[in-house]
C-alpha positions in Angstrom: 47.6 112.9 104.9 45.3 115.5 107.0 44.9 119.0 105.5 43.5 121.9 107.4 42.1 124.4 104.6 41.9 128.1 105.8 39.4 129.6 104.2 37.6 132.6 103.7 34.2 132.4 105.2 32.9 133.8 102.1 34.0 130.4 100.5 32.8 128.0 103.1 29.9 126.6 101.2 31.8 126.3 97.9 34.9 124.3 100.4 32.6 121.9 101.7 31.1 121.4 98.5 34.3 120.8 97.0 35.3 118.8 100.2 31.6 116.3 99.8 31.6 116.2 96.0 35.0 114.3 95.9 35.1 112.2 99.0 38.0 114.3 100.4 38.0 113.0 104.0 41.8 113.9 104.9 40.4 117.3 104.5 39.1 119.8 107.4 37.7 123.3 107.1 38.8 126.2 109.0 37.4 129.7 108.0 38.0 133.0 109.4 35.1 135.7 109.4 34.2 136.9 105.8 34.3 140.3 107.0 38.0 140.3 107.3 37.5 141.6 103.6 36.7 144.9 104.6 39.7 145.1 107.0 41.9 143.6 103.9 45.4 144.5 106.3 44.0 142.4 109.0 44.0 139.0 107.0 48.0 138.1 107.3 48.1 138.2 111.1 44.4 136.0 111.3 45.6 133.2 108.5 49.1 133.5 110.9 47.2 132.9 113.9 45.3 130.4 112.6 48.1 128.6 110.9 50.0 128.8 114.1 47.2 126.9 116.3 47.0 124.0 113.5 50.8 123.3 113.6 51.5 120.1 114.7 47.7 119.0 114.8 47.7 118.8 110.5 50.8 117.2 108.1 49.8 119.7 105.8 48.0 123.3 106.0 46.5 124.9 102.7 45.2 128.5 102.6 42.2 129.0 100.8 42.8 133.2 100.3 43.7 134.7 97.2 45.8 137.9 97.9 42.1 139.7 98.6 43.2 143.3 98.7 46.3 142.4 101.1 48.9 144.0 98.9 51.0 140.8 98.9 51.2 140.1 102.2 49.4 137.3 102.5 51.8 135.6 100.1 54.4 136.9 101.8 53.7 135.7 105.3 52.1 132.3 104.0 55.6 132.1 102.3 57.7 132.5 105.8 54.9 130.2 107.1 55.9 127.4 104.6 51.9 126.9 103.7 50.5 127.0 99.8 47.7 129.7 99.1 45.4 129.6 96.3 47.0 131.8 93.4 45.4 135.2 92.5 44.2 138.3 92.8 41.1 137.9 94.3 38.3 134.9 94.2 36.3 136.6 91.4 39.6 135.4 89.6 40.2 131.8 91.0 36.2 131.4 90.3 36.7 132.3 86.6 39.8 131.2 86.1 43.1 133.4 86.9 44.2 133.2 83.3 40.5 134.2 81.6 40.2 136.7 84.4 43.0 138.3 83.8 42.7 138.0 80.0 39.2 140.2 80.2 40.9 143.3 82.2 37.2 144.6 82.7 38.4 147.5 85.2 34.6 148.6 84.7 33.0 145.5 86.1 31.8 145.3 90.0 31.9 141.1 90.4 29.6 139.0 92.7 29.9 135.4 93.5 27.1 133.1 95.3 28.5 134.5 98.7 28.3 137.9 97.7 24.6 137.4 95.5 23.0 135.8 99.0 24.8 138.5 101.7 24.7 142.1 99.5 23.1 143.6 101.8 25.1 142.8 105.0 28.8 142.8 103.1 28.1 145.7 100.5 24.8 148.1 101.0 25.1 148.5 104.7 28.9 148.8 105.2 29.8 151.1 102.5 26.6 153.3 104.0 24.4 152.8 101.2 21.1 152.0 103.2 21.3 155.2 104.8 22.9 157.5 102.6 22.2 156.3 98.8 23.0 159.0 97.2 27.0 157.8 97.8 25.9 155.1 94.8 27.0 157.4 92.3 30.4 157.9 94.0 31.4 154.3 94.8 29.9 152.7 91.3 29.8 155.6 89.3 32.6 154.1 87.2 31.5 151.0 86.9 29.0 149.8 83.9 28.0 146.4 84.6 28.0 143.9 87.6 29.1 140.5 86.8 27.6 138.0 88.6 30.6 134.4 88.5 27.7 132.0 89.7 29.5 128.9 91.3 26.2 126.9 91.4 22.8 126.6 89.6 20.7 128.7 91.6 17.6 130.6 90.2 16.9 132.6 93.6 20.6 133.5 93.6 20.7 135.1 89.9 17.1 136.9 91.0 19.2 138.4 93.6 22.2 139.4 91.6 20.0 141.2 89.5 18.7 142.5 92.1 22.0 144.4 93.6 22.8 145.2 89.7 19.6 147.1 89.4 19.9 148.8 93.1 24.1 149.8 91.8 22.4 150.9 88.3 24.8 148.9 86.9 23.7 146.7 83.5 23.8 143.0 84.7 26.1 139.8 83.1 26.1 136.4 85.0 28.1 133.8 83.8 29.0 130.7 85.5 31.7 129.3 86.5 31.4 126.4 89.0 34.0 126.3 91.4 37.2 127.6 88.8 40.2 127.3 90.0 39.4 126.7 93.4 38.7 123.0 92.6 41.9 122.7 91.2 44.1 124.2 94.1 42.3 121.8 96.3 42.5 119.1 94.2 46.1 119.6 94.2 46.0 120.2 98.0 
């Protein structure tokens, strides 16, 4: 059975990881621009769109979004679509686990995965303002105490650079890892 995954281009790497790790070859990777994140309203009508182009071309369709700041629309629409999503708030969720995740309520905690570890700069420095107007720091993570890196993979220049971003957010710094979470599962069962 061919399945078209949607994804997030923030998961792109961990998808084809997934995808080449267990021999999946009905499976194909569609991702939509990672920056759709910080336009979280404008994910629904770009998983529609893309959902709409696949039909007929796939037997089955599997988006690989969390809700990501959508409110629950994405469910919603992926529900009158007829197409499974991945279950959960968010992928720092789905990476730990929904039910640990959930479990820790740490409301204080800014999360990065691999994605956001190797692309701070260019998905949370420069578009909140930060590299030319630090002194907003205070404001956006003043609340926060620690960053929590959810490392996916094994990767020492990755941690260097989560540790990096906790130290630039003043933030005290946590990683733990978590491989791929729950995300393996949903495409497992995809």
């Amino acid at each position: 059975m061919q399945t078209l995954i949607i994804a997030c281009g923030a998961l792109a790497r961990e998808v084809l990881a997934l995808i080449k790790l267990n021999n999946w070859q009905h499976m194909e990777l569609q991702c939509l621009p990672a920056d759709l994140h910080l336009r979280p309203e404008k994910i629904p009508d770009s998983v529609e769109a893309a959902v709409g182009a696949a039909r007929g071309k796939y037997e089955r369709i599997f988006v690989a979004y969390a809700d990501c700041g959508t409110g629950g629309l994405l469910a919603a629409r992926c529900e009158k679509l007829g197409v499974e999503m991945i279950s959960g708030p968010h992928c720092y969720s789905f990476f730990e686990g929904n039910e640990g995740f959930a479990a820790r309520g740490e409301v204080t905690s800014f999360y990065l995965t691999d994605f956001l570890a190797r692309q701070f700069e260019a998905f949370v420095w420069k578009p909140m303002g930060l590299d030319k107007h630090p002194e907003l720091r205070d404001m956006y993570f003043g609340n926060y105490e620690k960053l929590v890196y959810l490392a996916q993979t094994e990767d020492e220049a990755l941690t260097k650079a989560a540790q990096s971003a906790a130290k630039r957010l003043g933030l005290v710094f946590e990683r733990r890892f978590t491989g791929y979470g729950d995300l393996r599962k949903a495409l497992d069962q995809a």
